[in-house]
C-alpha positions in Angstrom: -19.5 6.5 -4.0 -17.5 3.8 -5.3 -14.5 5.8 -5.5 -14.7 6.6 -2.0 -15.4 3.0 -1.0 -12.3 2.1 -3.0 -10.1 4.6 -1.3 -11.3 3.5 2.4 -10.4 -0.3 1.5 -7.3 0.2 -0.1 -5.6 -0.8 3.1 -7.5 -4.6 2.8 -6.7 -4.7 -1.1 -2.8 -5.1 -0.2 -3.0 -7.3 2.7 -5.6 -9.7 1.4 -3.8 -12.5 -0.6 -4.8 -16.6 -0.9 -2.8 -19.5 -2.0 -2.5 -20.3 -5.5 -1.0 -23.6 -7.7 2.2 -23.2 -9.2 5.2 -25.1 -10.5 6.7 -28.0 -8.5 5.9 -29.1 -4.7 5.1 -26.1 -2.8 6.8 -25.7 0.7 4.5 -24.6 4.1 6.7 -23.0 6.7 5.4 -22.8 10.2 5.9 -19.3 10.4 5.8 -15.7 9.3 9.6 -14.7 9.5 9.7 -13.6 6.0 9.6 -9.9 7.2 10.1 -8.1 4.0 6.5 -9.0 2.4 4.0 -6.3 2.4 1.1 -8.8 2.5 2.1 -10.6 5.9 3.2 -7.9 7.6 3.3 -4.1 6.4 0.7 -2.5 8.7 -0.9 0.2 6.2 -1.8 3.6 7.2 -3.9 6.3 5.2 -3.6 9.2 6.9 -1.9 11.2 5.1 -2.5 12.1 1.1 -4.9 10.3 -1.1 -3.1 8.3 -3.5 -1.7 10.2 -6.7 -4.7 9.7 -9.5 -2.0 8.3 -11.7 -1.4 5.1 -13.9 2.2 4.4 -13.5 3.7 3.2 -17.0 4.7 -0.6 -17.0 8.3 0.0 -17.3 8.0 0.1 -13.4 6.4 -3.2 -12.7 9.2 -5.2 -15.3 12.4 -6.7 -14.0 14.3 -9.3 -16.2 11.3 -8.7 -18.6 8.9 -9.9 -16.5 6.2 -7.8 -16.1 4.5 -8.6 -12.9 1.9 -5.7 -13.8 -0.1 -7.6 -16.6 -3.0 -9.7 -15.8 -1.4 -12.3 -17.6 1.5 -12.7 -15.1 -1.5 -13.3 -12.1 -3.3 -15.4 -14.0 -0.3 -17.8 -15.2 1.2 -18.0 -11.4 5.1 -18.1 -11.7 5.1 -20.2 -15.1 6.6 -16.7 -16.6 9.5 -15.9 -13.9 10.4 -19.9 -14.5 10.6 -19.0 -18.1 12.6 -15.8 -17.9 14.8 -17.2 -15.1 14.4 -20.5 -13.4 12.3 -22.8 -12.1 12.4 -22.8 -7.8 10.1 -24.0 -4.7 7.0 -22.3 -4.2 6.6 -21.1 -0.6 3.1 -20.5 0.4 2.9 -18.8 3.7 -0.3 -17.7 5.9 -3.5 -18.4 6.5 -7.4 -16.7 5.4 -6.7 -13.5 4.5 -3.1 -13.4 5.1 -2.2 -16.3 2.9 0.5 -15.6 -0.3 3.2 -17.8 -2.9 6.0 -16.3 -3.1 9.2 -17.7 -5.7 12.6 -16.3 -4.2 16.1 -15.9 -6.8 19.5 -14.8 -5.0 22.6 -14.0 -6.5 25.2 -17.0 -7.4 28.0 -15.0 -5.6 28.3 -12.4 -2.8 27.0 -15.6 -0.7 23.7 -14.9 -2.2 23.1 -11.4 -0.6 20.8 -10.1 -3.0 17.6 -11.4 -3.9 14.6 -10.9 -6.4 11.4 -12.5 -4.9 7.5 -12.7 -6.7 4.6 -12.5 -4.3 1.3 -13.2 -5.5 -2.2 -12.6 -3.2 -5.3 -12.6 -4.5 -5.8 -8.9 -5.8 -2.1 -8.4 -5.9 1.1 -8.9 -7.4 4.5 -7.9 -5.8 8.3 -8.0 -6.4 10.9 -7.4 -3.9 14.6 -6.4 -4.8 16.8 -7.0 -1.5 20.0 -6.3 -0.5 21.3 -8.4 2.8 19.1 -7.9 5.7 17.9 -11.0 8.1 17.3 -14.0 7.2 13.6 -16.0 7.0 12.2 -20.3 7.3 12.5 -20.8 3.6 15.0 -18.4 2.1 17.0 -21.7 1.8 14.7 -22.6 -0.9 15.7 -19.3 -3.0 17.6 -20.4 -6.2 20.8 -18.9 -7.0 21.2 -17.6 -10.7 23.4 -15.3 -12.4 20.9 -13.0 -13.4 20.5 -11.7 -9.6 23.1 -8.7 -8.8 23.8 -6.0 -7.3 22.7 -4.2 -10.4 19.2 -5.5 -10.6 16.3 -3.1 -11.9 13.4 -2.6 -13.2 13.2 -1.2 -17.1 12.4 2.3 -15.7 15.2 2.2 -13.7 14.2 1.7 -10.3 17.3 -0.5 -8.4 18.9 -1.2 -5.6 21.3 1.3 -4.2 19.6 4.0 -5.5 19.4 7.1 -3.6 16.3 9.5 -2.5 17.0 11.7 -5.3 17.1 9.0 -7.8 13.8 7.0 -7.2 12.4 10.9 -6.9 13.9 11.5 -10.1 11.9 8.4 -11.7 8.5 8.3 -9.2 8.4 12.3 -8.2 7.7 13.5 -4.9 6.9 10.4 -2.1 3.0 10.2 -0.4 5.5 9.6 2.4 9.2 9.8 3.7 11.5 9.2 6.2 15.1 9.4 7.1 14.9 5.1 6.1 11.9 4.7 4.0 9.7 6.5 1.3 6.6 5.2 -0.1 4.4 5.8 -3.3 0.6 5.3 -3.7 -1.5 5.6 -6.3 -4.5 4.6 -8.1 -6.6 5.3 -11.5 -9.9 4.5 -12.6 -10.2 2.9 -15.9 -13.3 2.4 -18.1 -14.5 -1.1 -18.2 -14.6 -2.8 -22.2 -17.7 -4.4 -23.0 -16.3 -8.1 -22.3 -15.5 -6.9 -19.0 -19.0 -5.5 -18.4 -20.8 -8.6 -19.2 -18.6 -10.9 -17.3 -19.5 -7.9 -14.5 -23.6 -8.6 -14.5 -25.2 -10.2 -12.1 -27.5 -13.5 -12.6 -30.8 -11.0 -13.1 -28.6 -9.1 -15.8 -27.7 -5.4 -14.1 -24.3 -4.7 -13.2 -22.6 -6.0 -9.7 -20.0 -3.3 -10.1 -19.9 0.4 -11.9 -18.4 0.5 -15.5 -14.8 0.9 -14.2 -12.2 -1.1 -12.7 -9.4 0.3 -10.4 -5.5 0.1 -11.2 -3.6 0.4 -7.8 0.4 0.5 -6.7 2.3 0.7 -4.2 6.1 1.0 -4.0 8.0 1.0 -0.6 11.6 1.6 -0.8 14.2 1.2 2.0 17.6 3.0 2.4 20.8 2.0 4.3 23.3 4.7 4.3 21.3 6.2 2.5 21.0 4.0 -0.5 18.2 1.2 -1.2 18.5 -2.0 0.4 14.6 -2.8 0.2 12.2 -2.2 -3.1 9.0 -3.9 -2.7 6.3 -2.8 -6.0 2.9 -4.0 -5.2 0.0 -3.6 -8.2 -3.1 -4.8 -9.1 -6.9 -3.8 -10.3 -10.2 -4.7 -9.0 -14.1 -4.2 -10.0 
């Protein structure tokens, strides 16, 4: 039963987010233009295949050796992307259940056409590679650096300008595709330890969840001419 509950609210798990603290004065635009993030905008659709039963290794959720997978990276905010690559603004953006911080990089060069952007709800972490596309209220607040190119990727290898065949070649075959766009899903159940099982009881002592927590992903990747402009990788795990 909780499996099943799980799979019907998977859709709420990556659109719910909530602000968060992080480092310097955070910065409240008026606005959702920033159309590339999954949590204020990507309208989520189950329809088709149940996500792949499948714990993706962590090589896919590490870029600049930040991995935005581990519970340590949700927990700390951005302290570890300021570590790895610089400090920036914090842009909180939305409102209840829509609410996220995000931390936006773009390239010193190219006039700052690719970007590497953290997103942080409150089941979820997220990392978006972009090349060009429109512009957003606050992407003046990204930070240039020299670590932000065209040859940005995650350790497994996942980058932009990588074609169908590639990102098959790493994730196997898409839960969906288009002509534009394919798009991975998955989720594995994973044993509770016994620390997490007693921070899971309830005041009378029993158990407020079952003895397993849920690891979830989603990556969306976007081609132009055929080749990927837009890689957004979404994870997190719930009880």
């Amino acid at each position: 039963m909780k499996m099943l509950a799980v799979l019907a609210g998977i859709t709420a798990l990556l659109l719910v987010a909530r602000s968060s603290p992080g480092m310097g004065e955070p910065y409240y635009p008026p606005d959702n233009s920033d159309w590339w993030s999954l949590l204020g905008h990507e309208q989520r659709r189950h329809n088709g295949p149940a996500p792949r039963d499948e714990r993706l290794p962590a090589s896919n959720f590490t870029i600049l050796g930040i991995n935005f997978g581990n519970g340590s990276f949700f927990e700390s905010g951005f302290a570890e992307v300021e570590h790895a690559i610089d400090a920036a603004p914090i842009v909180e953006r939305g409102d209840a259940g829509s609410s996220r911080s995000q931390i936006c990089f773009k390239s010193d060069s190219d006039n700052g056409r690719y970007k590497l952007i953290f997103e942080r709800g409150e089941v979820s972490s997220i990392a978006y590679m972009l090349d060009g596309g429109p512009e957003w209220k606050g992407a003046d607040k990204c930070v240039a650096s020299n670590k932000i190119t065209e040859h940005l990727a995650t350790k497994s290898g996942i980058h932009l300008g990588m074609s169908v065949a590639e990102a098959k070649a790493i994730l196997g075959k898409a839960s969906s595709e288009t002509n534009e766009r394919i798009e991975y899903d998955f989720m594995h159940r994973v044993p509770l330890t016994s620390r997490e099982m007693q921070a899971s009881k309830g005041p009378n002592g029993g158990l407020i969840s079952d003895y397993y927590a849920y690891w979830w992903a989603s990556i969306v990747i976007g081609f132009r001419e055929r080749r990927a402009s837009y890689v957004a990788m979404c994870t997190g795990e719930t009880t």
